[in-house]
PAGU-184142 format. One record per residue (C-alpha): residue in one letter; x, y, z. Coordinates in steps of 0.2 Angstrom, whole numbers. Example, Ala and Ser with C-alpha at 12.3 -4.5 7.8 and 13.67 -1.06 7.14 Angstrom:
<torkols>
["A" [62 -22 39]]
["S" [68 -5 36]]
</torkols>
This chain:
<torkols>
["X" [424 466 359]]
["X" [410 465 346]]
["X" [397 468 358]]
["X" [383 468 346]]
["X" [388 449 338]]
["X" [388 444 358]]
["X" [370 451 360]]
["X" [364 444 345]]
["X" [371 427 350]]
["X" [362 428 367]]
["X" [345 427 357]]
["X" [350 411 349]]
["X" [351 399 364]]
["X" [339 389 371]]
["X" [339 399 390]]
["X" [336 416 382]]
["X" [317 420 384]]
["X" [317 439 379]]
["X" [327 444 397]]
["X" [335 460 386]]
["X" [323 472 390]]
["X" [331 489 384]]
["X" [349 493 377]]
["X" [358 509 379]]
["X" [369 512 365]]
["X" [380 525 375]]
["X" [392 532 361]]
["X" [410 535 359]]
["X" [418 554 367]]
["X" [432 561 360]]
["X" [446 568 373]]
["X" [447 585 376]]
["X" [461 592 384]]
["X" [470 611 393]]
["X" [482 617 397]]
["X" [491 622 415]]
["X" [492 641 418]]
["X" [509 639 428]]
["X" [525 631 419]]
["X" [526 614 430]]
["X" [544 612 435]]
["X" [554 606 417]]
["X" [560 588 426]]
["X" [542 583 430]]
["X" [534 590 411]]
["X" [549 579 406]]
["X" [544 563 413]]
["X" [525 566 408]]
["X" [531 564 392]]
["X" [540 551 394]]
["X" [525 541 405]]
["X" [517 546 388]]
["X" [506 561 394]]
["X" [508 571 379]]
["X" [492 583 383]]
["X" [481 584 400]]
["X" [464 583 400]]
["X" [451 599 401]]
["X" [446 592 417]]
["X" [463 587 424]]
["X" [471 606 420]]
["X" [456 611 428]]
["X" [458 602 445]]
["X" [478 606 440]]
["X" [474 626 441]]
["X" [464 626 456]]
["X" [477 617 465]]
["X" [490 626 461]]
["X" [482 643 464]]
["X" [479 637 483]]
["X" [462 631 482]]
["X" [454 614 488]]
["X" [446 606 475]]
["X" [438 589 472]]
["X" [435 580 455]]
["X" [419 571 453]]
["X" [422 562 437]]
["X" [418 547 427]]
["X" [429 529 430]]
["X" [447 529 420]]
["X" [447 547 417]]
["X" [466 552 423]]
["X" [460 559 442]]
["X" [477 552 450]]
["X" [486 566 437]]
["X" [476 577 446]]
["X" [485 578 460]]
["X" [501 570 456]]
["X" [507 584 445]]
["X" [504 597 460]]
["X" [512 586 473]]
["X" [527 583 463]]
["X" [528 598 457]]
["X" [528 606 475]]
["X" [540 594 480]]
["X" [552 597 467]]
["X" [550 613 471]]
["X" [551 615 491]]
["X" [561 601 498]]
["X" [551 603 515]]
["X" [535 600 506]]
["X" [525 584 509]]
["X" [507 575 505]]
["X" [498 563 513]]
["X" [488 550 501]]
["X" [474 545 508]]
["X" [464 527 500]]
["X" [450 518 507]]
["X" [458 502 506]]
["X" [477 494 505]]
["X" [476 486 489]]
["X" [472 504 482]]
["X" [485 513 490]]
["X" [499 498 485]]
["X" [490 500 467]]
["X" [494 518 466]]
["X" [511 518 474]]
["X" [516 506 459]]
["X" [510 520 448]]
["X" [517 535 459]]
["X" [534 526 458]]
["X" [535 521 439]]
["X" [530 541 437]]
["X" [545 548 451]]
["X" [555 535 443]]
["X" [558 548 428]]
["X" [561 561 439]]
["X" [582 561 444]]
["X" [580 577 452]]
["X" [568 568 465]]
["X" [584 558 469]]
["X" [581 548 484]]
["X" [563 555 488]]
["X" [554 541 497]]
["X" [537 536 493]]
["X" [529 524 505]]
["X" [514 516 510]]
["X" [512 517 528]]
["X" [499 503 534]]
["X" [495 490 546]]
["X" [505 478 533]]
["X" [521 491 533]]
["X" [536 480 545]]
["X" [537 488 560]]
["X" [556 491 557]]
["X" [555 500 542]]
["X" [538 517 550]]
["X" [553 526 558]]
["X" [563 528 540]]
["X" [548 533 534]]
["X" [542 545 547]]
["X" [558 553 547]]
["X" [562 553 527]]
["X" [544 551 514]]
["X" [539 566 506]]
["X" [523 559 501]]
["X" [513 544 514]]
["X" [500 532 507]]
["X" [490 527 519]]
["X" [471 524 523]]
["X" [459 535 535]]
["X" [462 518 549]]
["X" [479 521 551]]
["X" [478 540 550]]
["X" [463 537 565]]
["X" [473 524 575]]
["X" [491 526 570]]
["X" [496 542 564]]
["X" [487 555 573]]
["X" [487 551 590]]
["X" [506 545 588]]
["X" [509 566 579]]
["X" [524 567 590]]
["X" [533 556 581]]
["X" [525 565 564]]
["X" [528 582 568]]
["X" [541 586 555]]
["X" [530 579 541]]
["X" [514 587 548]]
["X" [526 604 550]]
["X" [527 602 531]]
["X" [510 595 525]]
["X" [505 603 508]]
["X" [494 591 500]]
["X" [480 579 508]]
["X" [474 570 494]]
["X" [456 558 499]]
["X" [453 548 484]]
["X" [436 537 481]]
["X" [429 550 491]]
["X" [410 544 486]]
["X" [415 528 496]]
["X" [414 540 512]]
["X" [397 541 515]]
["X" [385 536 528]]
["X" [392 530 545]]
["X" [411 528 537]]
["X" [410 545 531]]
["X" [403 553 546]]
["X" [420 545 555]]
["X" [433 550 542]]
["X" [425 567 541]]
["X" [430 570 561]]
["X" [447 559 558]]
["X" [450 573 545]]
["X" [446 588 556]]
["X" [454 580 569]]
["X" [472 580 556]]
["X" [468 598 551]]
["X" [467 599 571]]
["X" [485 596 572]]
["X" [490 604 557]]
["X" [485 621 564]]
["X" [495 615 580]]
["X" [511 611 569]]
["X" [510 629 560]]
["X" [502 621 541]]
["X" [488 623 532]]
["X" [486 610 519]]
["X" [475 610 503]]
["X" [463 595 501]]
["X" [460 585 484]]
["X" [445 574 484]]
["X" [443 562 470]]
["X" [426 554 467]]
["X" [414 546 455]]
["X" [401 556 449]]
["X" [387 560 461]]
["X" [374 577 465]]
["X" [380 585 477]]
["X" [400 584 474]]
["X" [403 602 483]]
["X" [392 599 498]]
["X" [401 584 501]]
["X" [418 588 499]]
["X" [414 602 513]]
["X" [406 591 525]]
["X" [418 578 526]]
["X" [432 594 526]]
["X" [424 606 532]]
["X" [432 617 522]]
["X" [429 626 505]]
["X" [431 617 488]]
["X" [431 621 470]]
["X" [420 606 459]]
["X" [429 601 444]]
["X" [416 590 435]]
["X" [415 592 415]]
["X" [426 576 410]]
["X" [438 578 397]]
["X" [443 560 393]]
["X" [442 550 378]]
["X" [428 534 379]]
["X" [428 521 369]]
["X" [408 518 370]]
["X" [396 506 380]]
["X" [383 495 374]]
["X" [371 495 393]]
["X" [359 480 394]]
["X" [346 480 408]]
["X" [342 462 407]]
["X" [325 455 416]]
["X" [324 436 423]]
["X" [309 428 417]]
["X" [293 427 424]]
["X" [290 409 428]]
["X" [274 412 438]]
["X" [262 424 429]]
["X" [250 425 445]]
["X" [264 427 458]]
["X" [275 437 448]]
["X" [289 428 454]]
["X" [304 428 443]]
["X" [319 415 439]]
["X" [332 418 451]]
["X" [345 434 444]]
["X" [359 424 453]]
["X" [356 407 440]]
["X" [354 423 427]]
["X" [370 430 432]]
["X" [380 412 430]]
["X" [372 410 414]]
["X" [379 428 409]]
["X" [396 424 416]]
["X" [399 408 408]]
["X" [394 413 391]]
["X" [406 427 391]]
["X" [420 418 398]]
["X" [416 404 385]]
["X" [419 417 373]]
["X" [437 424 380]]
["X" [429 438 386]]
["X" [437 445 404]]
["X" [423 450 413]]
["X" [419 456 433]]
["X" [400 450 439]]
["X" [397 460 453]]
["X" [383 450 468]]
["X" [377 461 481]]
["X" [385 450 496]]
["X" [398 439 500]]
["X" [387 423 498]]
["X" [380 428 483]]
["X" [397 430 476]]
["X" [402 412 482]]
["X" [385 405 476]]
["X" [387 413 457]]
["X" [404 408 457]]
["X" [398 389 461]]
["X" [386 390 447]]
["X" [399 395 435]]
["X" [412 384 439]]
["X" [397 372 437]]
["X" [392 375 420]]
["X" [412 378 414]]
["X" [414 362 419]]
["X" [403 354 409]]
["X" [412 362 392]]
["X" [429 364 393]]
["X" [436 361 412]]
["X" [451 372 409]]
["X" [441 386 407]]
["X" [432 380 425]]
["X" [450 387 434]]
["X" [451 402 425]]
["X" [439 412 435]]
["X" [438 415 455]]
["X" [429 425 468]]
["X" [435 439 476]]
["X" [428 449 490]]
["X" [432 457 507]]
["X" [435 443 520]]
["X" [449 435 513]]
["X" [467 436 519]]
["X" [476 452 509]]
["X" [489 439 500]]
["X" [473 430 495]]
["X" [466 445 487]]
["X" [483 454 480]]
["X" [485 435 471]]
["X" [468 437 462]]
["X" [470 456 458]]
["X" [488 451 451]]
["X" [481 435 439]]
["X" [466 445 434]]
["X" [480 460 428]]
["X" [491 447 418]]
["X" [478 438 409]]
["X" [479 422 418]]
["X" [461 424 424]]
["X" [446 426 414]]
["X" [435 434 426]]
["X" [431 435 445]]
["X" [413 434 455]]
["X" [417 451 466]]
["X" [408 459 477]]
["X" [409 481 479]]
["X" [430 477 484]]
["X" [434 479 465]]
["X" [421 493 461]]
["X" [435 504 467]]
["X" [451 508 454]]
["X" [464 495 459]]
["X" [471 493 442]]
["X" [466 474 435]]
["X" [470 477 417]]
["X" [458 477 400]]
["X" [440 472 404]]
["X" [429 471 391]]
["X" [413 465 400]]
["X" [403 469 418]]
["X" [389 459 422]]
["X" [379 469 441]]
["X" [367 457 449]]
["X" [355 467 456]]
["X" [353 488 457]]
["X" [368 491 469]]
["X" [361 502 481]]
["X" [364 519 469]]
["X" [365 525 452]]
["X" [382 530 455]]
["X" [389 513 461]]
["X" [381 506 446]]
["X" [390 517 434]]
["X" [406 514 444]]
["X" [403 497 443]]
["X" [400 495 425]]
["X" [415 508 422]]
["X" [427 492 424]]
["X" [426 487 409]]
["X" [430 497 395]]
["X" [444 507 404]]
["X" [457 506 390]]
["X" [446 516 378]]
["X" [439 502 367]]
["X" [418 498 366]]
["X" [414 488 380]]
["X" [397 477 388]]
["X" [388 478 404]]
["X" [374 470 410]]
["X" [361 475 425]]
["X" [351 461 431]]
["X" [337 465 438]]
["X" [331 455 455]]
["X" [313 453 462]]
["X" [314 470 473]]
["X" [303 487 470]]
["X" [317 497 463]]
["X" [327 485 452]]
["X" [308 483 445]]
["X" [306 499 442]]
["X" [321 502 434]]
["X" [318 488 420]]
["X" [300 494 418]]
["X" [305 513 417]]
["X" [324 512 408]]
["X" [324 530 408]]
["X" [325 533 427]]
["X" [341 524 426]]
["X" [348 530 411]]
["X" [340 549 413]]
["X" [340 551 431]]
["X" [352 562 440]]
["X" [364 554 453]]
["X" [361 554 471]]
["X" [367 564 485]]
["X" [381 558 498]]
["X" [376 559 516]]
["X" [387 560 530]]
["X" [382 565 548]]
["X" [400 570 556]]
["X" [386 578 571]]
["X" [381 562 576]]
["X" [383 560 594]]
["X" [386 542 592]]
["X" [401 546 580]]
["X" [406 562 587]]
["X" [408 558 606]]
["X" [421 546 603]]
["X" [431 557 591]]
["X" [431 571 606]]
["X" [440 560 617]]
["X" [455 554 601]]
["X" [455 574 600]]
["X" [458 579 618]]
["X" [470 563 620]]
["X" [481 572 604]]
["X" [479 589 612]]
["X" [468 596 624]]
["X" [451 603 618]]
["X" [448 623 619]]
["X" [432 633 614]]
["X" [439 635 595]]
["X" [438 617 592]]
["X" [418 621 594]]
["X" [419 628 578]]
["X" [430 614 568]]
["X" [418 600 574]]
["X" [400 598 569]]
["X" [386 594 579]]
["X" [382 600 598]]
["X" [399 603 603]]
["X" [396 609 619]]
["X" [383 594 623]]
["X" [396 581 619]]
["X" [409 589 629]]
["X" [396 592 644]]
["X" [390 573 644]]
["X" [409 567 641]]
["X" [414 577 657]]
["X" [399 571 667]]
["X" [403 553 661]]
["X" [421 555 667]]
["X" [428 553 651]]
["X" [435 570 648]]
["X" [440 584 665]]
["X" [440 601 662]]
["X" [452 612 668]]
["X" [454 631 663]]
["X" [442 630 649]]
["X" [453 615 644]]
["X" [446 597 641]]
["X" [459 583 646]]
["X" [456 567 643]]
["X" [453 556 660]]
["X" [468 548 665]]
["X" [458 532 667]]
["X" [457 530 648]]
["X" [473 526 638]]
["X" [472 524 619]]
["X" [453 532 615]]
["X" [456 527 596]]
["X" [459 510 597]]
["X" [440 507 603]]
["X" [433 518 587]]
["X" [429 509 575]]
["X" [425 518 560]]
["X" [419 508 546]]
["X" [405 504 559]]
["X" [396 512 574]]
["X" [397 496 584]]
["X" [417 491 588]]
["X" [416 472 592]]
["X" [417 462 578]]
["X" [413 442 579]]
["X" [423 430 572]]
["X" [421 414 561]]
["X" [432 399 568]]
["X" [433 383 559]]
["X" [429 369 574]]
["X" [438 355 567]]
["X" [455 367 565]]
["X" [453 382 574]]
["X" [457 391 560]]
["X" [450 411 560]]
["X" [441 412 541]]
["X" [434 429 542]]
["X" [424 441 555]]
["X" [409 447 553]]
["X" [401 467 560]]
["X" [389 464 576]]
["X" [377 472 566]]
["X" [372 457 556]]
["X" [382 444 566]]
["X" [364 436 572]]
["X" [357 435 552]]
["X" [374 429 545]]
["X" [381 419 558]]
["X" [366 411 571]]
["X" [365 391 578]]
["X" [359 383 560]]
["X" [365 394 547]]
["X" [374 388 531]]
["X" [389 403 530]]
["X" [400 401 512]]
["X" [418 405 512]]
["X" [430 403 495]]
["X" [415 392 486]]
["X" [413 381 504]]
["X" [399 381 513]]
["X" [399 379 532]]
["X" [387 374 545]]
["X" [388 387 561]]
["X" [384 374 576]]
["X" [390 385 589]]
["X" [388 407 593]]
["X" [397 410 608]]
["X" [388 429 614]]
["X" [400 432 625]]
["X" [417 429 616]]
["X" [407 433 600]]
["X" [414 417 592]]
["X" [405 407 579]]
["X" [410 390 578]]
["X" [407 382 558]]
["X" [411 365 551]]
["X" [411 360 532]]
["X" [394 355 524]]
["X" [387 349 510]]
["X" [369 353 514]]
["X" [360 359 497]]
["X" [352 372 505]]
["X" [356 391 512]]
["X" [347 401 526]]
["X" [336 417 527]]
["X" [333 424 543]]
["X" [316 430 554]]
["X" [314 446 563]]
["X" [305 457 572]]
["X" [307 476 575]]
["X" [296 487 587]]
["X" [300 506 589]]
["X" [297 520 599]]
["X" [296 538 596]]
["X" [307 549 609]]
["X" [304 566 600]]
["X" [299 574 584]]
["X" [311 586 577]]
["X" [301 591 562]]
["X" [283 591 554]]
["X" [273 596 539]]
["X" [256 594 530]]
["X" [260 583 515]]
["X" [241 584 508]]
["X" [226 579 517]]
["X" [239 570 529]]
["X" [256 575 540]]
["X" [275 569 540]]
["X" [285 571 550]]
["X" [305 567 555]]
["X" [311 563 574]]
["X" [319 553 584]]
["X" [315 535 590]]
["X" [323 518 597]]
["X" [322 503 587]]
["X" [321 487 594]]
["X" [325 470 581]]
["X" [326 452 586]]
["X" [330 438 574]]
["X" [316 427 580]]
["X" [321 411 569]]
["X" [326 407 551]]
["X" [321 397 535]]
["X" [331 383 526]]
["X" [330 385 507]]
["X" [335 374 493]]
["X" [352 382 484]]
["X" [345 382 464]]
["X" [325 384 466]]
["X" [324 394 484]]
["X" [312 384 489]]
["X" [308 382 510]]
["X" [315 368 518]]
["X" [310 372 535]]
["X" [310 384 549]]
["X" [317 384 565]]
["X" [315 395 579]]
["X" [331 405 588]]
["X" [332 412 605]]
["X" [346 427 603]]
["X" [344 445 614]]
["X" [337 461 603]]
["X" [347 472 596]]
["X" [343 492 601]]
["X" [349 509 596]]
["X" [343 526 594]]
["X" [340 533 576]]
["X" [331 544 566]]
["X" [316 542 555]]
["X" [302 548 546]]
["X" [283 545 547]]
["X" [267 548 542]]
["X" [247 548 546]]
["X" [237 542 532]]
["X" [224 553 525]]
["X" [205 555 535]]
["X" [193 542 529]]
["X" [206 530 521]]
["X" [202 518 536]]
["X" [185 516 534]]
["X" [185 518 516]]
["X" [197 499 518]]
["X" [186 493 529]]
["X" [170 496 516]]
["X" [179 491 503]]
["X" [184 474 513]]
["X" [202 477 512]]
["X" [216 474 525]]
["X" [222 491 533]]
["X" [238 482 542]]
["X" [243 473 526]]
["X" [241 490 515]]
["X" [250 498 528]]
["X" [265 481 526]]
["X" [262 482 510]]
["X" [264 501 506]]
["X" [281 502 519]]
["X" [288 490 508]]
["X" [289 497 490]]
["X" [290 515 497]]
["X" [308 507 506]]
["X" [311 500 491]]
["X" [311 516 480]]
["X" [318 526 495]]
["X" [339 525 487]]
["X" [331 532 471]]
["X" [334 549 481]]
["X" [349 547 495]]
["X" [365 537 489]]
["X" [364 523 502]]
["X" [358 505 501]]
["X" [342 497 505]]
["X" [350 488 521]]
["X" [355 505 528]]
["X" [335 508 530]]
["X" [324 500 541]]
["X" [304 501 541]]
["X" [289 496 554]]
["X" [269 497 550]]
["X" [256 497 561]]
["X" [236 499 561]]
["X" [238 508 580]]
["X" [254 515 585]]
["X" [257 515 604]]
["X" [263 533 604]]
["X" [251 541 591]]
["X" [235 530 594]]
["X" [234 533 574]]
["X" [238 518 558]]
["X" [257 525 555]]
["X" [271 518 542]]
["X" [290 523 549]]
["X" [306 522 540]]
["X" [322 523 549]]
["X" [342 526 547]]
["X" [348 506 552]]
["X" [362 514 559]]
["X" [364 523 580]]
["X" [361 542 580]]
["X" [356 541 558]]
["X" [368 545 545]]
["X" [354 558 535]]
["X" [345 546 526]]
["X" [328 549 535]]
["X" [332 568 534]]
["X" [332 566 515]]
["X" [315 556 515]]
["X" [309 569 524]]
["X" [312 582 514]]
["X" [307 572 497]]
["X" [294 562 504]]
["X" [280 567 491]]
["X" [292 563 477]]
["X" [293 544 486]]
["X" [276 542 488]]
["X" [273 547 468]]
["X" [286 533 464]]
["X" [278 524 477]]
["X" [261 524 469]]
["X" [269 523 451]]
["X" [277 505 455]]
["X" [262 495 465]]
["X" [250 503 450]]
["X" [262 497 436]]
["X" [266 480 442]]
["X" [257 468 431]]
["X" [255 453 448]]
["X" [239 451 454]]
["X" [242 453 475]]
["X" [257 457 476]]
["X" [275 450 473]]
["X" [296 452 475]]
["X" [294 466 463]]
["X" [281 477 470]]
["X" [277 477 489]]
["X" [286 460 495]]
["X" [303 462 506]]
["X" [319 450 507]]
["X" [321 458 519]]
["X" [306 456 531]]
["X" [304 447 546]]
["X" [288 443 546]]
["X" [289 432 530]]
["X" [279 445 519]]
["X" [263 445 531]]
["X" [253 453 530]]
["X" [251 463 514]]
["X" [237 469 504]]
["X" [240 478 486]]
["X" [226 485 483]]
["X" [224 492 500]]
["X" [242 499 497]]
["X" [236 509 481]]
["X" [220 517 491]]
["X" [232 523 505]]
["X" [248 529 494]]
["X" [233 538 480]]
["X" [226 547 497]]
["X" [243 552 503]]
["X" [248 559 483]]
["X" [229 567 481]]
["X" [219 556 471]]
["X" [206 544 474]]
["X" [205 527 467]]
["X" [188 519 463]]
["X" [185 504 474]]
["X" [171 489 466]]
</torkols>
């Protein structure tokens, strides 16, 4: 596409009020390639050239080379860069060379793994000499009659860390000749394993490695990821194992004009902004009145559905065939739903699809020329990756990054640089985590008794977890051997490992019993409580019923124009600090506390202008768990300097929790609902004005340990953003939360600024 003509367009219609804030003219890269140091088997340089691989890329022969010289190795670059050559060409040529060789494929989703089968077999399809090698997914969708031909007889399995948790690894009997001959375990979108899902597949892959060692292999590991920090560290933690980082990307681009794009202000004094949902419709629309096939991402599954409404609204009004060539698409619907949007998106028949994260990963859905991101998606790298759709053939392409009335999409559209400068973030798993470790001990011990040597394949307090296991009466020891309890049967099939809760709630229509979806127990009570408007496929539902015991919520079609926010209300305690340091003329410190939140009630607001209906009040239990998190004291003197200046200490403290929360994924690759924060003048357990931000997730996932350890960096950005933003008390932008429960109150900005310059060294002047 011409993406500069559609820019210039933009500024000629009626609704464009001066939104295109910066634009990074990112340039075209030429391809670099290498060569292998070992001749590859003739038959599989055969059919390379007849796929049309005529040359390898630098980083490919890289990867390539380490591989083959027995080393693990994970490649950390950019989207459409050729990473699945990277280990194909070593897998297959080990196979052709070793006919008891074989590889697991391992994909965090199914549509992924069917995706890359299609590709895997069009490649071996080239290859006679591979004769009748099988290549097969092996899922919870795979016909039951067809897993023992494909236990005895596939050379290489494509399956996702679930089934290798749940189905593979505790069934290894029945996989013993192919783990005998594992050579190859490949993890691809390995940057998706992070926080609480990483922590689970990092023990799901020890657990394989477990049983490897049992079997008499040693597999090599190849980890495929988008570009983020800390490629090596995270590689070994979800291994545990040593790996080579092959990072310089030697493929062609075609070049991408990158517009961060601002709503306008349409109240100077609130600095409140026009919704970036109604921005990202207007986005969409235009370029799909234009033939342009584009994916707009939306942070949730309602905001998905919402955008998609919009757009389907304004199409509408043109031309209405153009109305039925886009759709939404995101987890929650059936897999034939989703594999039917994928396979229109591919052939053309769709313009473009409202999508949440489920398409930021590499499922093949043809030439995109145009991405539009609602919102900062929780990192840089899942921005890049996200606007990496389009453009993936090698032409110029267009993406779009709307900024939304929060602290660090704010920031971003004042301070262009810190996107477009800034180094990626780190990936943080915790495979320690008690909460995540425990009930890996008892899947192991159920596979294969547990000995001393397992203490040092495992992370975390090994011996703890085994101790509390045995005195729970979970796990017996005998001999310096843990067996599992003979009262429990299967102890995989209650892990769930996308989650550190196991029992999802379900969404049941109450005029046709129908199941539309389930939703985590984690937000189940602000997603699906008595009064909320839920949206499914474009319609809206009423929830009139949340069964707590059978953890069924009962919906009915509605037409209300309104949605529904929910109300909260956390208190925490603190059971032990781990860590502390001067930070200043003040102390942070980093420990562990239990965090209490109820969802207290919830607001009614209109769909267009998200104005407030209503409130209503909700009686539903409080959800507790242990974490981690940091705090701090603010500095000597700042209370009574507040209290001179007339200023609120509880709402600089609100307010002052709020942005530094805000700005806090700037430095851990995680998302502002994986973070939690509480404020208060008095603590119970300090007797001292404190401000705490925790993991939202049991036992943490590292986040708070990152905070910790940049927490001065925070508290400048902190600073930087409430100083910079032009609103006079406080707004969305600065030190307001979407997230809060006490509906933004209270909060003071100017008592924010004195406490953050006392924590960062200076000293305002108060009038």
């Amino acid at each position: 596409m011409h993406t500069a003509a559609f820019l210039k367009y933009l500024q000629t219609l009626p609704a464009y009020k001066g939104q295109m804030v910066h634009v990074d003219n990112i340039p075209p890269r030429r391809a670099r390639c290498g060569k292998p140091k070992v001749d590859l088997h003739p038959a599989l340089k055969k059919a390379l050239e007849e796929a049309g691989v005529s040359s390898l890329y630098s980083h490919q022969t890289l990867g390539i080379n380490a591989l083959l010289s027995g080393k693990n190795v994970i490649v950390a670059t950019g989207p459409a860069s050729g990473k699945s050559l990277v280990y194909n060409v070593p897998v297959l040529d080990t196979i052709l060379s070793d006919r008891r060789a074989k590889a697991f494929y391992l994909f965090p989703t199914k549509a992924l793994a069917q995706d890359q089968l299609r590709a895997l077999q069009k490649l071996t399809r080239e290859i006679p000499e591979m004769g009748q090698v099988l290549t097969a997914t092996f899922d919870g969708d795979t016909p039951y009659e067809e897993r023992g031909e494909i236990r005895r007889s596939a050379r290489i399995v494509l399956t996702n860390p679930d089934m290798l948790h749940l189905g593979i690894l505790p069934n290894h009997r029945q996989w013993a000749g192919f783990l005998r001959g594992l050579r190859f375990v490949v993890l691809d979108e390995a940057h998706i394993y992070r926080g609480v899902f990483g922590s689970h597949v990092a023990n799901v892959l020890r657990r394989l490695r477990r049983l490897c060692s049992h079997y008499g292999s040693e597999p090599l590991f190849v980890l495929c990821s988008a570009t983020i920090a800390n490629p090596q560290e995270h590689a070994e933690s979800l291994t545990g194992l040593p790996s080579e980082v092959v990072n310089g990307d030697g493929s062609p681009y075609g070049g991408k004009d990158f517009v961060l794009w601002n709503p306008p202000v349409i109240d100077e004094r609130r600095g409140t902004r026009r919704s970036a949902n109604s921005e990202a419709a207007f986005l969409f629309s235009e370029l799909v009145k234009k033939g342009v096939r584009t994916i707009t991402f939306a942070r949730t599954r309602r905001l998905v559905e919402l955008i998609y409404l919009y757009t389907k609204g304004e199409l509408r009004r043109g031309s209405g065939r153009l109305a039925e060539r886009i759709r939404p698409y995101r987890a929650g619907y059936l897999p034939a739903e989703r594999r039917k949007i994928e396979q229109a998106l591919f052939k053309g028949e769709l313009l473009g699809v409202s999508a949440t994260n489920a398409l930021e990963l590499g499922i093949d859905v043809g030439d995109l020329d145009a991405t539009v991101i609602t919102g900062y998606p929780g990192s840089i790298a899942s921005a890049w990756q996200q606007a990496g759709r389009s453009g993936r053939r090698g032409h110029r392409s267009l993406s779009f990054l709307i900024g939304v009335d929060n602290p660090l999409d704010q920031y971003f559209m004042r301070h262009p640089e810190a996107f477009f400068g800034r180094p990626l973030e780190s990936a943080l798993v915790s495979p320690g985590n008690p909460y995540v470790l425990k009930p890996h001990l008892l899947s192991a011990a159920y596979e294969w008794p547990l000995t001393q040597k397992d203490a040092s394949l495992f992370q975390g307090d090994y011996e703890k977890a085994t101790s509390e296991l045995v005195e729970e009466g979970l796990l017996r020891e005998r001999e310096g051997r843990f067996y599992l309890s003979p009262s429990i049967s299967y102890p995989a099939e209650g892990v769930n490992i996308r989650s550190t809760s196991q029992n999802s709630y379900s969404i049941v229509e109450g005029e046709k019993g129908v199941l539309l979806e389930t939703v985590e127990p984690a937000v189940a009570f602000f997603q699906i409580h008595p009064g909320a408007i839920y949206i499914h496929q474009g319609e809206s539902y009423l929830v009139t019923e949340l069964n707590l015991t059978s953890r069924v919520a009962k919906v009915v079609p509605t037409d209300l124009p309104h949605y529904t926010q929910t109300m909260d209300t956390t208190d925490l305690r603190i059971l032990e600090v781990l860590k502390e340091r001067e930070i200043g003329s003040a102390k942070v410190y980093l420990g562990r506390v239990d965090v209490s939140t109820s969802v207290v009630g919830f607001k009614r607001k209109k769909q267009f202008t998200d104005e407030v209906i209503s409130q209503e009040i909700l009686d539903l239990p409080p959800n507790s768990f242990p974490t981690v998190a940091l705090w701090f004291d603010i500095p000597e003197g700042t209370v009574q300097r507040l209290a001179g200046a007339g200023l609120d200490l509880a709402g600089g403290l609100h307010a002052a929790e709020h942005a530094s929360i805000g700005l806090l994924p700037l430095f851990a690759l995680c998302d502002r609902n994986d973070i939690g924060g509480v404020s208060t003048p008095v603590h119970p357990d300090t007797g001292k004005p404190q401000i705490f931000i925790y993991d939202g997730h049991p036992g943490g996932i590292g986040i708070a340990e990152k905070g910790y350890e940049v927490v001065e960096r925070l508290l400048q950005y902190t600073l930087s953003l409430v100083t910079e933003c032009p609103c006079e008390g406080g707004c969305p932008s600065c030190i307001q939360s979407p997230k809060c429960g006490n509906n933004n109150e209270p909060l003071d900005k100017a008592a924010a600024k004195v406490i953050l310059e006392g924590l960062v060294g200076r000293r305002s002047i108060l009038y």
